[in-house]
NUVEX-437261 format. One line per field, with one value per residue (C-alpha): chain; x, y, z. Coordinates in steps of 0.1 Angstrom, whole numbers. Example, Ala and Ser with C-alpha at 12.3 -4.5 7.8 and 13.67 -1.06 7.14 Angstrom:
BEGIN
unit = [A/A]
px = [123/137]
py = [-45/-11]
pz = [78/71]
This chain:
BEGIN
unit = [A/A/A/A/A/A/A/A/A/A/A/A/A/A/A/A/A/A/A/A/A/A/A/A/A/A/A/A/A/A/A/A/A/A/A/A/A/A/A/A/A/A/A/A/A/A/A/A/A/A/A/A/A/A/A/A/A/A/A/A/A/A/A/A/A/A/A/A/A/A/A/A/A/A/A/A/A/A/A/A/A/A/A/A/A/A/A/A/A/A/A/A/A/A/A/A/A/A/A/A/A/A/A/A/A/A/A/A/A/A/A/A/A/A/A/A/A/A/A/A/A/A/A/A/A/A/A/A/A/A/A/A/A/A/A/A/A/A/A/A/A/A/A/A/A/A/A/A/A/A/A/A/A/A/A/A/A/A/A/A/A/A/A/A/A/A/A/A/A/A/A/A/A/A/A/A/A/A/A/A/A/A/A/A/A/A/A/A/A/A/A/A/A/A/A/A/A/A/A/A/A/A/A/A/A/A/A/A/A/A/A/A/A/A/A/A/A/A/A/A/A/A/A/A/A/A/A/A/A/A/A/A/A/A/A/A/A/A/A/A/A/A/A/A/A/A/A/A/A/A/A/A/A/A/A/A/A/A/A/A/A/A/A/A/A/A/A/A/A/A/A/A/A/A/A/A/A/A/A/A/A/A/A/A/A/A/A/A/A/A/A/A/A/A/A/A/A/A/A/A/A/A/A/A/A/A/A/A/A/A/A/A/A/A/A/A/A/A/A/A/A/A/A/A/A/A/A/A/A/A/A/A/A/A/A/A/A/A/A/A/A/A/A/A/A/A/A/A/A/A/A/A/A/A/A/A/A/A/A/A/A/A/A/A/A/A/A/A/A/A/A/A/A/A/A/A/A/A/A/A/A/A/A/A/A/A/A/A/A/A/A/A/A/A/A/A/A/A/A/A/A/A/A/A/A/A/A/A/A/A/A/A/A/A/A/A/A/A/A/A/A/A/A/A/A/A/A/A/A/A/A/A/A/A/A/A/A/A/A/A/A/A/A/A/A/A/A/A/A/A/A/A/A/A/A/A/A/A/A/A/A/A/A/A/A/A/A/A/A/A/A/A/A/A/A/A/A/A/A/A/A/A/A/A/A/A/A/A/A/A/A/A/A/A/A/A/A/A/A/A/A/A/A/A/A/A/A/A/A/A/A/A/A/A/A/A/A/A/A/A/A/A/A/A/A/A/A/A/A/A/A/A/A/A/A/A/A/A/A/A]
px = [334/309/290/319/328/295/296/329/314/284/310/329/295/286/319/312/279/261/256/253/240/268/280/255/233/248/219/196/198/217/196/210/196/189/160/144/142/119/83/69/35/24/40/33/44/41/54/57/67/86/75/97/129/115/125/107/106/88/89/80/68/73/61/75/75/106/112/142/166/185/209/208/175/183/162/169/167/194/219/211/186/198/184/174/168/161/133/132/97/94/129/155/183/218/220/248/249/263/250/215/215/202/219/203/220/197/185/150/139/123/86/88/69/87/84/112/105/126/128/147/146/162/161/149/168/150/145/166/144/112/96/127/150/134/130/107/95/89/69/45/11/-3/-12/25/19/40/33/52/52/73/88/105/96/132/153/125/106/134/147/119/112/129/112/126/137/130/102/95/83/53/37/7/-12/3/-11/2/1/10/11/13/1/-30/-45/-23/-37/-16/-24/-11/-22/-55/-84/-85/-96/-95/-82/-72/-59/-24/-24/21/19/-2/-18/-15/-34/-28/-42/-43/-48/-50/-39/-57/-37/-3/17/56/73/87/45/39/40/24/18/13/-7/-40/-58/-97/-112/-141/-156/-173/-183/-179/-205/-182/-177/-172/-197/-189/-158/-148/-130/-112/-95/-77/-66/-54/-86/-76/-82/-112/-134/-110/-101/-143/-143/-115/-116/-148/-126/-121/-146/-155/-115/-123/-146/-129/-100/-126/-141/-103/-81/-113/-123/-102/-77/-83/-115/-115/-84/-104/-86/-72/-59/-39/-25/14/37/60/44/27/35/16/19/-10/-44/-30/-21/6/-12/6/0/-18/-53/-36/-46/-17/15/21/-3/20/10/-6/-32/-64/-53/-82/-78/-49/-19/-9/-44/-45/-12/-6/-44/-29/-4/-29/-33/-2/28/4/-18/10/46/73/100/131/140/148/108/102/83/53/48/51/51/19/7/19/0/-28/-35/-39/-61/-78/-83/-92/-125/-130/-130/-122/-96/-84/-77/-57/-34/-31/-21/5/22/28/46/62/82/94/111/146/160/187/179/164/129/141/179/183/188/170/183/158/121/119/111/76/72/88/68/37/48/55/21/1/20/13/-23/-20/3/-26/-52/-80/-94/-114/-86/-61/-87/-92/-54/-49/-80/-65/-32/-50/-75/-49/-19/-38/-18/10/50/54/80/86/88/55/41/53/41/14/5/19/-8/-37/-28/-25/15/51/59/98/108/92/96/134/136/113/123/156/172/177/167/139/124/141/117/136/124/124/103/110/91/82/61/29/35/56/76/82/107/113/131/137/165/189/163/173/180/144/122/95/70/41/35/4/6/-13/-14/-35/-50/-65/-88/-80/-44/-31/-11/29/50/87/117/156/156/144/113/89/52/39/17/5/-3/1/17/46/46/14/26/22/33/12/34/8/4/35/69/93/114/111/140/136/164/161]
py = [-80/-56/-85/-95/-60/-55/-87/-80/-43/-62/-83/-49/-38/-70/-64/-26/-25/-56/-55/-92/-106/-121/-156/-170/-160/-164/-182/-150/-130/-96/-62/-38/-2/-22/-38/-2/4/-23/-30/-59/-65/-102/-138/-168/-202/-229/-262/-300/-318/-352/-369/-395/-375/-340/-322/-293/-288/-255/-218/-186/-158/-122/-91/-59/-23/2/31/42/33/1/-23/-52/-70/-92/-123/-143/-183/-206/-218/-253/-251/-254/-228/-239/-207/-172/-152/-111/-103/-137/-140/-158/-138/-145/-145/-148/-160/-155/-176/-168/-147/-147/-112/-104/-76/-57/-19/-11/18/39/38/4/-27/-55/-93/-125/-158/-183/-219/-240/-275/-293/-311/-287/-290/-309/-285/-295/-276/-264/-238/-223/-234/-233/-256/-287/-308/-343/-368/-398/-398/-431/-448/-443/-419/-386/-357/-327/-291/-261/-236/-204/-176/-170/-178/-165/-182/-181/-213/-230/-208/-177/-142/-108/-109/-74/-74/-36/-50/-74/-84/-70/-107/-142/-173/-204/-240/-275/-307/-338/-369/-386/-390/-364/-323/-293/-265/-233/-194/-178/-192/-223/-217/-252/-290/-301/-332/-323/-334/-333/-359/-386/-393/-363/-331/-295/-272/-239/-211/-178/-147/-117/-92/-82/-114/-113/-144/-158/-164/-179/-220/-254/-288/-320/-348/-371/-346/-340/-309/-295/-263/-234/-199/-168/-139/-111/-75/-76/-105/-140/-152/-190/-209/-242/-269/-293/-323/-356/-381/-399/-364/-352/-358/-346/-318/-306/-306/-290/-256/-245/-223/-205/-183/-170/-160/-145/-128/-111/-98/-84/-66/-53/-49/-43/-66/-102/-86/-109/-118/-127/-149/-167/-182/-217/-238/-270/-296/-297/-322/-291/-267/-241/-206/-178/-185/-152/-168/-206/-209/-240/-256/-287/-278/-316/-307/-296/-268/-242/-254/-284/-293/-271/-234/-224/-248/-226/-222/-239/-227/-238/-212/-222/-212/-178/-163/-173/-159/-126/-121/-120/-83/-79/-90/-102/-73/-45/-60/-49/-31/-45/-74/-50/-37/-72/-61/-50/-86/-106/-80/-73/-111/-120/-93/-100/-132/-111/-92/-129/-139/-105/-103/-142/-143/-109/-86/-105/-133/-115/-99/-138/-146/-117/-126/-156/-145/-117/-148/-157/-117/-120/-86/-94/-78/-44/-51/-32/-49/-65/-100/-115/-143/-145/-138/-107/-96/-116/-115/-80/-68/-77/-64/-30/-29/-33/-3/20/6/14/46/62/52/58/22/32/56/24/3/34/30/-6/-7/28/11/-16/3/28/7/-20/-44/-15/-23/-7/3/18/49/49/30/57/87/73/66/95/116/98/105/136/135/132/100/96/95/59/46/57/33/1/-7/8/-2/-39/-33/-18/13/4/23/33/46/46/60/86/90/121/128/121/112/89/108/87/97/80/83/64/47/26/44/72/110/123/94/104/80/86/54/40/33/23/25/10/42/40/19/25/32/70/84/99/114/101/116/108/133/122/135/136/138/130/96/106/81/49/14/11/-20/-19/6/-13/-6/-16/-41/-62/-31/-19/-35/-23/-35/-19/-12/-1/12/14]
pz = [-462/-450/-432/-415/-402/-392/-367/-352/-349/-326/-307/-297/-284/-267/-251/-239/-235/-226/-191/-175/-142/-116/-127/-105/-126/-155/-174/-172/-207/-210/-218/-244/-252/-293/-271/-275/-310/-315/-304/-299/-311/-316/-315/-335/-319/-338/-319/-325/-293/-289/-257/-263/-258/-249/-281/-300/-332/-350/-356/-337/-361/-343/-358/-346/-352/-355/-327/-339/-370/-362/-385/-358/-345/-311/-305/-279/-274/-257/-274/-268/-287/-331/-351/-387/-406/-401/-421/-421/-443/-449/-466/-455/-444/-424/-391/-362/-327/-295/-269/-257/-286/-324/-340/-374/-390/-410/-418/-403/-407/-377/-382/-403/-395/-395/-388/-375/-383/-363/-372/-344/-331/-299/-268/-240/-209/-178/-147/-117/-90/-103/-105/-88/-115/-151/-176/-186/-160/-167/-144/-149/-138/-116/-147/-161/-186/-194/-172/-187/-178/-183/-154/-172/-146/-135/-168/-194/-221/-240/-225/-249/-275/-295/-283/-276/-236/-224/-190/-205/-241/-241/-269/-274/-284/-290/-308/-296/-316/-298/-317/-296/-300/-292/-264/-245/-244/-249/-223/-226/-224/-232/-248/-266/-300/-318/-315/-347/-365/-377/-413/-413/-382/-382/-351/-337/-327/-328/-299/-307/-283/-283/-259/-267/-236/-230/-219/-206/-227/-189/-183/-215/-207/-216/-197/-214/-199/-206/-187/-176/-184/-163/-164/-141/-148/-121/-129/-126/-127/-162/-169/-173/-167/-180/-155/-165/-147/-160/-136/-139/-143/-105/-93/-105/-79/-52/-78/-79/-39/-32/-63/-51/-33/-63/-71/-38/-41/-78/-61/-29/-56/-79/-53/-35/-68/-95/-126/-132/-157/-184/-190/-229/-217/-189/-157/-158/-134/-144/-124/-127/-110/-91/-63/-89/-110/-119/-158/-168/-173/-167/-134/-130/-98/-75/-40/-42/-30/2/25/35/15/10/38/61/76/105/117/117/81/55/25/-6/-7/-41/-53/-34/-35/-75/-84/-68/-93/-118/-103/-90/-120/-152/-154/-133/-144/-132/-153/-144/-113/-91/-89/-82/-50/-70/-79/-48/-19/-32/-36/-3/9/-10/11/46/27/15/52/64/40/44/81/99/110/140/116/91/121/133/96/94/127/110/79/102/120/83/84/82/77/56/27/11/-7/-40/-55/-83/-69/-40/-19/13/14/27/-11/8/39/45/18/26/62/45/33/64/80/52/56/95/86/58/87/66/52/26/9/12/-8/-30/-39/-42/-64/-82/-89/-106/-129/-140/-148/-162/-185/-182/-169/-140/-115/-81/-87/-103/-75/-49/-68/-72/-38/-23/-52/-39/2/-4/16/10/18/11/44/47/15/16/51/38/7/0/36/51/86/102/125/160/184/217/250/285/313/340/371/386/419/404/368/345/315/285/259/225/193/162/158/126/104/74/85/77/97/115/112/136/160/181/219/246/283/309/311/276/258/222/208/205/182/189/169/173/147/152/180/213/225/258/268/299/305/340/363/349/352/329/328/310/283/247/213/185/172/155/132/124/110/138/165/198/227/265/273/311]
């Protein structure tokens, strides 16, 4: 009887206190304050795969220490997916669910160390638009053989396998095991440690890798192919790094020719953002039959040998997007995660910016203001950089945007690099959000910098700069002001008239405000549009 009042006790608070994303959404996993009572620390996966109709069989052993008293432990998996049994301390115990959800009611006490064992089995459901929409993508190679991957970025890992769904809660190491049969590989996450007969299943072979770093269960992934492996090393900051590729064997010689991109890449990053994050892990990148994915320390990689995307971006373009924006987040949302969707930003406002930076320290600074112009005609407008959903990509292109006019706005290059870097080096491995981000920034320049934080990412439209010219006897009188911005923005500006060589600073607020320009052409007055994310009005 007590068991039974205890679940309909957890039904009451699903009910009150589970709060959900829009139905739209619907397939993304609730967040409950139980989440917090328990730390994650490591993960065991332990997987059998069926290529011949994409089912998993196996366990995931999780091992977990105790904030805070609980009586119910929350793991989450899909609920297409059976589960066998359930083992607390290596015991079996009941368990209850309620769909994406495993409930196990059980005392913890705080302080206590504590471990889940989840046995499950199932077919895993086939991703309609990857990497966009999750789940396991399943191809053929040229030669006809299975080409399998997994895309779980938006819906989480547990769409594949049973883990605790909280961004904030990482565990701390994970051990991974694949068994599939011969001659196919199983790559996955971190380093491989072994390649194994398995003794249960004839014929096939268990792969067994290891993360040793902090890894969010929506990066954790595998692919599944007959693929070739071939090797390089980058001499780092931290030493030697290992790189892998692994690429289907028609591709290897294309594959050689066209990643030697890489470690001049590795080695811009190093030098912007500080070490490769994960050294012990290494950097992987494996071909996958869909565009490409971050996964941390096994980039998913099908931009087909291409430059740009998909062959597509501006034409002075050379280099692979896939390889360079995707590398990025292994800065910027596998090492510095954010904390909750809505700090999303810090993850691909900063990778989107990252490649500017790329082409800047590649080729020069004229280059990377060509590049921006180019994602600024992507801008929409539409939305505010931090919300919990996003559904244009401004989260991107505005982003990135909003970086280059702090970097103009700070005007002092090396302090810029000094915070990037900074950001890096002290949140390493660390979950993150914006607030941390803009104090921290705001610390290291030394200024209050609400006032354009406030505007760029918490508002959907931009600066409008107004102004208009007034001729005197001898002199021309420009007056300005901001406009569709927040109460308290006063974000200095550079102009430029035909009287000047270099750009000068004003100082426009919501109030309108005049200097005199002297003699000049107005028609040669300029804004420096190329360096900050604005929109600019004459009025008359």
């Amino acid at each position: 009887m007590i068991f039974h009042f205890r679940v309909f006790l957890i039904l009451i608070y699903l009910i009150l206190f589970c709060s959900c994303f829009p139905n739209k959404e619907k397939q993304i996993l609730c967040k409950t304050d139980t989440y917090n009572c328990y730390d994650f620390n490591f993960s065991n996966l332990n997987l059998n795969f069926t290529l011949d109709n994409n089912s998993v069989q196996g366990s995931n052993k999780m091992y977990f220490d105790a904030t805070c008293f609980l009586d119910t432990i929350i793991i989450d998996l899909f609920d297409y997916l059976h589960v066998d049994s359930v083992l607390f301390n290596n015991q079996i115990i009941d368990f209850y669910r309620d769909s994406n959800r495993i409930f196990i009611i059980k005392d913890v006490m705080s302080k206590s160390a504590f471990n889940i064992e989840v046995f499950y089995s199932g077919r895993l459901i086939i991703a309609k638009n990857p990497p966009w929409d999750g789940g396991l993508v399943v191809n053929q190679d040229e030669n006809g053989l299975p080409w399998i991957g997994m895309a779980c970025q938006k819906e989480s890992g547990a769409i594949w396998f049973p883990s605790k769904h909280d961004l904030s809660d990482e565990p701390d190491s994970m051990r991974i095991h694949f068994s599939v049969p011969e001659p196919y590989s199983a790559i996955s996450n971190g380093e491989l440690i072994s390649v194994r007969q398995d003794q249960t299943n004839p014929g096939n072979f268990i792969y067994e890798w290891f993360v040793q770093n902090p890894i969010n269960n929506y990066n954790v992934t595998f692919n599944i192919a007959e693929y070739v492996n071939f090797k390089d090393t980058l001499i780092g900051s931290e030493g030697n790094l290992a790189i892998d590729y692994y690429v289907l064997s028609d591709h290897v010689l294309l594959a050689k020719e066209h990643f030697k991109q890489v470690k001049p890449m590795l080695h811009i990053f190093e030098r912007l953002f500080g070490p490769y994050p994960f050294y012990n892990d290494g950097y992987k990148l494996v071909e996958t039959s869909y565009l490409g994915m971050e996964h941390q320390s096994c980039i998913s990689y099908g931009n087909q040998f291409m430059k740009g995307y998909l062959g597509s971006f501006p034409d002075t373009i050379d280099f692979d997007f896939i390889i360079i924006h995707e590398t990025a987040h292994e800065w910027w949302g596998n090492s510095l995660t954010m904390e909750n969707n809505k700090d999303m930003w810090v993850h691909e406002s900063f990778a989107t910016y990252s490649e500017a930076l790329y082409v800047e320290s590649m080729y020069d600074y004229d280059a990377m203001l060509r590049y921006l112009n180019y994602q600024k005609t992507k801008i929409l407008n539409k939305e505010s950089i931090v919300r919990e959903f996003h559904n244009t990509t401004d989260l991107y292109y505005k982003g990135s945007w909003v970086l280059h006019t702090l970097r103009t706005l700070i005007d002092d290059d090396e302090l810029w690099y000094q915070i990037l870097k900074g950001l890096q080096l002290n949140f390493k491995h660390q979950i993150i959000n914006t607030d941390i981000i803009i104090q921290y920034i705001e610390k290291t320049y030394g200024n209050n910098l609400s006032y354009f934080f406030n505007q760029y990412l918490f508002q959907e439209t931009i600066p409008v700069f107004e102004y208009f010219f007034t001729e005197t006897n001898y002199s021309n009188k420009l007056s300005f002001k901001w406009d569709g911005v927040v109460d308290d923005f006063n974000m200095p500006l550079l102009v430029k008239s035909n009287n000047e060589k270099e750009y000068v600073w004003i100082y426009p607020t919501t109030q309108w405000n005049s200097i005199e320009l002297g003699d000049i052409d107005i028609n040669d007055f300029t804004v420096a549009e190329d360096l900050f994310l604005i929109e600019t009005r004459r009025l008359k």
